[in-house]
C-alpha positions in Angstrom: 0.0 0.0 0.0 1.4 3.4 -1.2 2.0 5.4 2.2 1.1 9.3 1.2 -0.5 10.4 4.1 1.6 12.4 6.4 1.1 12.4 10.6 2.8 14.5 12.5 3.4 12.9 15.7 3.4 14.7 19.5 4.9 12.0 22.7 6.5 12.3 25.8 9.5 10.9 24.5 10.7 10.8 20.7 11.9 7.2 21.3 8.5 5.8 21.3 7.0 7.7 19.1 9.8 6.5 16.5 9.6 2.8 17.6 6.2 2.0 18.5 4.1 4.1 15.9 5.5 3.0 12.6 4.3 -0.7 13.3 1.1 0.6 13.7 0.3 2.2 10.4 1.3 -0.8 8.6 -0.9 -1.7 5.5 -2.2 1.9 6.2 -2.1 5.3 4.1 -0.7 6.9 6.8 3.7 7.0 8.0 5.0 9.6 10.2 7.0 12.9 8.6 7.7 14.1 12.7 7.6 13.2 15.7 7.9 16.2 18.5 8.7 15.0 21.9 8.5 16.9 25.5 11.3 15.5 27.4 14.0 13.6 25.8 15.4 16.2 23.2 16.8 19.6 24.5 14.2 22.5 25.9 14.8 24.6 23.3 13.8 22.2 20.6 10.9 20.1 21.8 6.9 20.6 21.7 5.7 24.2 22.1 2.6 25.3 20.1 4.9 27.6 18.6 7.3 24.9 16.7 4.4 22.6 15.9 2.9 25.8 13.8 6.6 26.2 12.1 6.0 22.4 11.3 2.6 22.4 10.2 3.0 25.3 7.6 6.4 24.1 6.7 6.7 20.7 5.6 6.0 19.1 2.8 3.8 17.2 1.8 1.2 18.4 3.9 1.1 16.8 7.2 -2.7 15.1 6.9 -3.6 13.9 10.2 -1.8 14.4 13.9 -1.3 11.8 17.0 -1.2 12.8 20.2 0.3 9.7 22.4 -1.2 8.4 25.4 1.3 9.7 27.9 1.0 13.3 26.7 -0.8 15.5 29.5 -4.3 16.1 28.5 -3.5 20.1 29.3 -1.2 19.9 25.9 -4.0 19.1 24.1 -6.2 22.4 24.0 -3.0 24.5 22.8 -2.2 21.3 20.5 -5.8 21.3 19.0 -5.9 25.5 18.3 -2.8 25.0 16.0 -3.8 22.0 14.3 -7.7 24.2 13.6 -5.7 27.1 12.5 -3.6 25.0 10.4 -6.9 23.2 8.8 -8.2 26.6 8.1 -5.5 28.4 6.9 -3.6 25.7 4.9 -5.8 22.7 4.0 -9.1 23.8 3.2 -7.7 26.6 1.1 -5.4 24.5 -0.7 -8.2 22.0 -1.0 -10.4 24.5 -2.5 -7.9 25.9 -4.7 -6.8 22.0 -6.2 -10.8 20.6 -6.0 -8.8 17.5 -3.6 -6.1 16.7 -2.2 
């Protein structure tokens, strides 16, 4: 199966996100393009709302869909879920519009 949807990942740690999510979108659509974690790389460079918007808009393809793991305080998740709307809005609906698809 041809894998061209993108997911942008969000964990704890990037480990498990790199390990244990691949396996699960075998004989899927779907393969992760990042992974943002909130401990295990350095402060400067992990998950803030403000980096997963420079993500979002930036990469290419399109990132399609986004997983939030298990371990990831559900107080991440408003902030997480503003960026991701904007993103929708701003990016993929427009480009869908503009293409009639994706």
């Amino acid at each position: 199966m041809k894998r061209n949807i993108p997911v942008v990942v969000i964990g704890l740690g990037r480990g498990r996100g790199i390990s244990d999510i691949p396996p699960i979108f075998e004989n899927t659509p779907y393969y992760v393009a990042t992974c943002m974690d909130l401990t295990e790389v350095d402060e400067e460079y992990r998950y803030s709302p403000h980096d997963l918007g420079v993500i979002l808009h930036n990469l290419h393809p399109r990132p399609r869909a986004l997983l939030i793991g298990i371990a990831v305080d559900p107080s991440y998740t408003q902030p997480v879920e503003r960026v991701w709307n904007e993103y929708v809005e701003k990016v993929l609906k427009l480009e869908k519009n503009a293409s009639r698809g994706w």
